[in-house]
N, C-alpha and C positions, 0 to 999 in steps of 0.2 A: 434780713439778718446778715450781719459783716462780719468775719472771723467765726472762730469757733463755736457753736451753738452751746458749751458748757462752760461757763464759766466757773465752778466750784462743787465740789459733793463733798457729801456727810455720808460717815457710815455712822451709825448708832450702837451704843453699847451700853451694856450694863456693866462690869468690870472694865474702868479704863485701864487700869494696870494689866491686870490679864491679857487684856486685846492688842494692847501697846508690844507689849511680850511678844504677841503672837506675828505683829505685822513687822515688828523690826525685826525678829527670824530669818520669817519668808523672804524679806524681801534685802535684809545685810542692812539696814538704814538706821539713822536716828530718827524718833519723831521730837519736837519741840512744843512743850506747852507755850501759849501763848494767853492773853488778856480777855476773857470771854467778854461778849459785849453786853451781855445786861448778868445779872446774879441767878444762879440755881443750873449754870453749864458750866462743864470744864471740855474743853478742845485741847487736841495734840495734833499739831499738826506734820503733815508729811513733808520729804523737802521739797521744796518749791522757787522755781527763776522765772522772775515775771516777765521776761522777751525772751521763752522759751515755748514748743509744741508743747503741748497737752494742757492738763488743769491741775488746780490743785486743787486738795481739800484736808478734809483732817478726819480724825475718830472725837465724835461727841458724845457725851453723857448729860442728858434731861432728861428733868421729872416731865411723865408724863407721855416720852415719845421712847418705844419699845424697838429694841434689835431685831432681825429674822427677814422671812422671808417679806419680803413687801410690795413683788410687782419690779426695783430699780434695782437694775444689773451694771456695777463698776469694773471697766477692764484698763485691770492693768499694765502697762506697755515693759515689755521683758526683752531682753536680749533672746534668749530659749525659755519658753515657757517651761518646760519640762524640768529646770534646773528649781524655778521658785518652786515648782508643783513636788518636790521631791522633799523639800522641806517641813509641810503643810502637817503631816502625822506629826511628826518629832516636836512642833510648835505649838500643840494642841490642837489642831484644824482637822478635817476630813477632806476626804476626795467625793467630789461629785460625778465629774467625766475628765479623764484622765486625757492626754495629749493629744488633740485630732487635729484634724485637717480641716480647711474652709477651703480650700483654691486656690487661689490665687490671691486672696485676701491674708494666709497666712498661716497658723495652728491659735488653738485657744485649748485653755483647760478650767474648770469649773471646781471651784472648791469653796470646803465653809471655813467659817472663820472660828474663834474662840466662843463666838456670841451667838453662832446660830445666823450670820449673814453668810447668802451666797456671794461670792464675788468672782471677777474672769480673770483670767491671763491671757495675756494676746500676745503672740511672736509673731516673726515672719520666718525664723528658720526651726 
């Protein structure tokens, strides 16, 4: 395997509008609809530079595939975590685990979203 082992993620939602709300909040963004590739999805996606670190993905809505917990954890890459995490009630979201520590690896915080997904925050300060 060469580069990054992730090439894109879905977060799943039942309200795209509400969720959309919720992420451009937390995080001060736009998202941008785009062209879903076959009928019965709508995608928004987050912003994204293709000869840039990390991945991109978007928030999806299909029949058929349900929000919440599911086993895959997205971390989001923050300046201070503790600043998105501050946002997260006011946005509609919860707290899960509040600003910690890993190490030397960095702080992370755990929170849900509008839909019922967990997602991370990752800093390094």
């Amino acid at each position: 395997m060469n580069g990054n082992p992730v090439g894109w993620f879905e977060i799943y939602v039942d309200d795209l509008e509400r969720a959309q709300k919720f992420y451009e909040a937390v995080f001060e963004t736009n998202l941008q609809k785009i062209n879903a590739p076959f009928p019965g999805i709508e995608l928004l996606t987050f912003p994204m530079e293709q000869n840039s670190y990390g991945t991109a993905g978007a928030l999806v809505k299909m029949a058929g595939v349900d929000p919440g917990g599911g086993g895959t954890l997205v971390y989001f890459h923050c300046e201070n975590c503790a600043v998105e995490e501050g946002r997260v009630a006011a946005a509609g979201g919860r707290m899960e685990r509040a600003k910690m520590s890993i190490g030397e690896y960095g702080f992370i915080s755990m929170v849900y979203d509008t839909e019922g997904n967990m997602i991370g925050l990752h800093s390094m300060r």
